[in-house]
C-alpha positions, 0 to 999 in steps of 0.5 A: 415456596418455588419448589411447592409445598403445603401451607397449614394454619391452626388456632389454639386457645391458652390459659396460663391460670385463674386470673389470666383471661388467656391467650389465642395462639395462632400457627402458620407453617409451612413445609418449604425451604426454611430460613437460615440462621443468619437471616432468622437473627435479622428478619424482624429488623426494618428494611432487612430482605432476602428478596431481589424486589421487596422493601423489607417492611412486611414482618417488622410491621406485623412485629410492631401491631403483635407487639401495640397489641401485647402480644408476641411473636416467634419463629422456628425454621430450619434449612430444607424443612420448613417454618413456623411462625407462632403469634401469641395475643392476649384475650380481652377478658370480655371476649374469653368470657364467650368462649366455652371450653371445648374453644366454640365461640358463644352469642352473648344472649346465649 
């Protein structure tokens, strides 16, 4: 963001039914200058950079671990507003199972 702007971070814990353990949903978004829409179609593409010093790999990579994890992940942007990125990972069971429902993490001699 050359021109400044605010970064935020925000955890979300999702359960789509019973016998689903669940999902942890992390959001990053930030109030910059957005992504176009060609480069939103091509960000994810290996060696694909908008930037003059750069290789390219950064979000293939983290595209590749979401995905070797089960996960997904997406973007929304738009020109002169922002951009928020949303990576969704699926919960062990063992590790839903230690948390309570108001989303605190428990001991597992609680």
């Amino acid at each position: 963001m050359p021109d400044g702007g605010e970064i935020a971070v925000s955890t979300l814990l999702l359960s789509y039914g019973k016998a689903d353990a669940g999902w942890c949903e992390i959001v990053i978004q930030d109030t910059g200058c957005g992504i176009s829409p060609e480069s939103l179609d091509k960000m994810f593409n290996p060696f694909f950079t908008t930037k003059t010093s750069g290789t390219g790999l950064g979000l293939a990579i983290v595209d590749r671990i979401i995905e070797d994890h089960g996960g997904i992940i997406d973007v929304e942007s738009e020109t002169g507003r922002g951009t928020k990125f949303r990576i969704r990972l699926p919960m062990l069971e063992e590790a839903a199972s230690l948390v309570t429902r108001n989303g605190h993490i428990m001991s597992q001699n609680s």
